[in-house]
C-alpha positions, 0 to 999 in steps of 0.5 A: 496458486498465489495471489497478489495484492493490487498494489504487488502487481501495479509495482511489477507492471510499473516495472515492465512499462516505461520510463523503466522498461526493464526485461519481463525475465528479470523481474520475474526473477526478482520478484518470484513471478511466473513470467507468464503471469507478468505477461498477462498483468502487462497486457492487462495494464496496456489495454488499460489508458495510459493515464490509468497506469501506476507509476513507481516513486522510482519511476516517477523520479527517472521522469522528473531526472529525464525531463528536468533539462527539456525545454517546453515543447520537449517536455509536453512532447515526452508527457503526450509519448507516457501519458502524463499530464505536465502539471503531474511532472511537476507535482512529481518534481515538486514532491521530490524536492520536498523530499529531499529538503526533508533534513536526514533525521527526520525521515524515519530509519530501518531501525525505527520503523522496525521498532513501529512495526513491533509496537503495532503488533504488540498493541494489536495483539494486546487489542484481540485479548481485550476484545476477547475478554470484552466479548466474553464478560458479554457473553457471562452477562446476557446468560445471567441475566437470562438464567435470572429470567429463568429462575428469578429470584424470591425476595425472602431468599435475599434476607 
């Protein structure tokens, strides 16, 4: 049986729930999950309070693009309709003009951060051998100094 992260599953209810809303078929298709399993994890996510609910980055950007051309009462009606507070709307519009102020190549490319990821696991890798080592050399120590303890050393045999 598979099991799936948090944060896997979070996305997946986004997914289903509004704003997105989109068919529990397709997802399952998408992401390889067993309708059934969806269902559930929907279930689960609507028993929930509807401030307690994960929203997708893409989510939340289809709310700031739905609200942007609302007026005041309109906007506080659809916030009070999907369980946002205003003031989130517009951390979220925030967020998203600050996003795409951002000048192209500073954000990071496929490229560059398939090179990171690389780099990780070689230094991660690098960091099991050198713990392995370190641990051993440990280990070499406590038994010398235990053998010592066993059979110590005359002093005449050093001379």
């Amino acid at each position: 049986m598979a099991r799936y992260g948090q944060e896997f599953k979070d996305r997946a209810v986004a997914r289903l729930l509004p704003p997105e809303s989109a068919a529990v078929e397709v997802v399952s298709r998408e992401l390889g999950v067993a309708v059934a399993t969806l269902e559930r994890w929907r279930a689960d996510a609507m028993s929930m309070p509807a401030r307690e609910r994960a929203w997708t980055a893409a989510a939340r950007f289809e709310a700031v693009l739905a609200t942007a051309a609302m007026d005041e009462a309109s906007k506080n009606a659809w916030c009070r309709e999907n369980g946002v507070y205003p003031q989130e709307l517009e951390q979220w519009r925030t967020a998203a003009t600050q996003a795409l102020a951002e000048p192209e190549d500073a954000r990071a490319t496929h490229r560059e951060t398939k090179a990171d990821r690389r780099r990780i696991k070689e230094l991660e890798r690098e960091l099991r051998r050198k713990e392995k080592a370190l641990a051993e050399a440990a280990a070499l120590l406590i038994l010398s100094k235990k053998l010592e303890g066993i059979f110590p050393k005359d002093k005449d045999e050093d001379a």
